[in-house]
N, C-alpha and C positions, 0 to 999 in steps of 0.2 A: 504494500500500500504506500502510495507514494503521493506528497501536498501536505500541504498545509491549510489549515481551517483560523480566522482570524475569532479569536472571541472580546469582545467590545466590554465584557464583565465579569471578569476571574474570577470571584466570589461564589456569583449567581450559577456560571458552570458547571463548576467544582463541588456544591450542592446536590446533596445527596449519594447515592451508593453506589460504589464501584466494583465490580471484581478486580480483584491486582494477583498480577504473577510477576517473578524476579526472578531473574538469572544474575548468579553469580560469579563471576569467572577471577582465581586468584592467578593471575600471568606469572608471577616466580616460578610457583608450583606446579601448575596446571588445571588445580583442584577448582570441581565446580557446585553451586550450590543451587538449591531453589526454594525460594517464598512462594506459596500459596494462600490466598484469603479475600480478605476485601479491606477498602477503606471506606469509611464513612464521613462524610461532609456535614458537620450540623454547628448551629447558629451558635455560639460563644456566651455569648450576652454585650460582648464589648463590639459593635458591629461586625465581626469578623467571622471567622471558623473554626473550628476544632476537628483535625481529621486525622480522625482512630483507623491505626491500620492493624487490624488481626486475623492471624495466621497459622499457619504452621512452615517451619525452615528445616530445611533437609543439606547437611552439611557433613560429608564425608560417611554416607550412609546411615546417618544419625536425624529422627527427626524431633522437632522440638515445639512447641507453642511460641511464636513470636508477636511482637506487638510495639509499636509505636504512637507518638502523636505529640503531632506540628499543631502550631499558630497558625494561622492566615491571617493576618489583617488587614484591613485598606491601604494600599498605597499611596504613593502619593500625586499620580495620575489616575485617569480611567481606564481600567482594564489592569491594572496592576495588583500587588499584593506584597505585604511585608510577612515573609515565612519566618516562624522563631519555631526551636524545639519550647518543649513543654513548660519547662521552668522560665522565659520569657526571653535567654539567651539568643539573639541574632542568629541565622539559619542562613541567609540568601534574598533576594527579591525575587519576582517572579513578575512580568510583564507578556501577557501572553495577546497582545491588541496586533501581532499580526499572526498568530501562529506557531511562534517560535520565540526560545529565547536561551541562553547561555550565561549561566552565572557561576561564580567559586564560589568556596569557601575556604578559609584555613584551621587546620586543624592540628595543634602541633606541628610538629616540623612537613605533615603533610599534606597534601591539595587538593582539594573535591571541585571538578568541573563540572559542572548538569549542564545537559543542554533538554530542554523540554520543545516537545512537537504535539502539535494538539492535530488530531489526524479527521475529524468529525462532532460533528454535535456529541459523538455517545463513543469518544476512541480517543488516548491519549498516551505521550509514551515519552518517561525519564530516561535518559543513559550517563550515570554518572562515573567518570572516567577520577579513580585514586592513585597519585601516585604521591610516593615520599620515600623516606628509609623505614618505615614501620609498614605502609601497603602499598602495593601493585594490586590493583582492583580494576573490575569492568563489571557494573551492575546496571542492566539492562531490569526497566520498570513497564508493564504494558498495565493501563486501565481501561477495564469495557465498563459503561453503563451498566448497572444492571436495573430491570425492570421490574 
């Protein structure tokens, strides 16, 4: 599947439930992993979002219960959003007003690149590219609508 999809309101998008699957890939090792589950989009109280992602991760034959959950808030344009992990620490921006967008992060001595592609009203998809002296990462994220 190939384009891009502009969304004019990250927020209002992003609302509601997702199937999510992740692919893990450790490039030193070779070693691959996989997330299955969903995230869920819902209202904060502070205009923004809360998106609980839970799962189960399969990592070297091993599977486990996993789970997450981001900030979204309003950015400071339209179509945008300020992402924070859960305790309110800084995560990335996200501006998805044409489709596309590439942000970092630093994390210790090492570097998270996202680049997010919004593929359709109801399709969307992370690949966030780690490298440092602690990871060599490639974790490919797809989210389907679910209905």
């Amino acid at each position: 599947m190939s384009g891009q999809w502009a969304v004019p309101d990250v927020l209002a998008y992003l609302a509601g439930r997702w199937r999510t699957e992740r692919t893990v890939r450790d490039l030193d090792s070779g070693a691959e992993g996989r997330f299955e589950g969903s995230t869920v989009f819902e209202e904060s109280g502070d205009g923004g979002l809360l998106g609980r992602e839970r799962g189960e991760f399969t990592w070297q034959g091993v599977t486990r219960p996993a789970e997450r959950t981001l900030r979204y808030l309003p950015g400071t344009a339209p179509g945008t959003a300020d992402v924070r992990f859960a305790d309110g620490r800084p995560f990335h921006d996200l501006d998805l007003s044409t489709g596309r967008h590439v942000a970092g992060h630093p994390c210790a001595a090492d570097h998270y690149r996202g680049e997010f592609t919004v593929r359709s009203a109801v399709r969307w998809r992370t690949v966030w590219r780690v490298a440092g002296p602690a990871k060599d990462l490639v974790l490919v994220t797809d989210h389907v609508r679910e209905r």
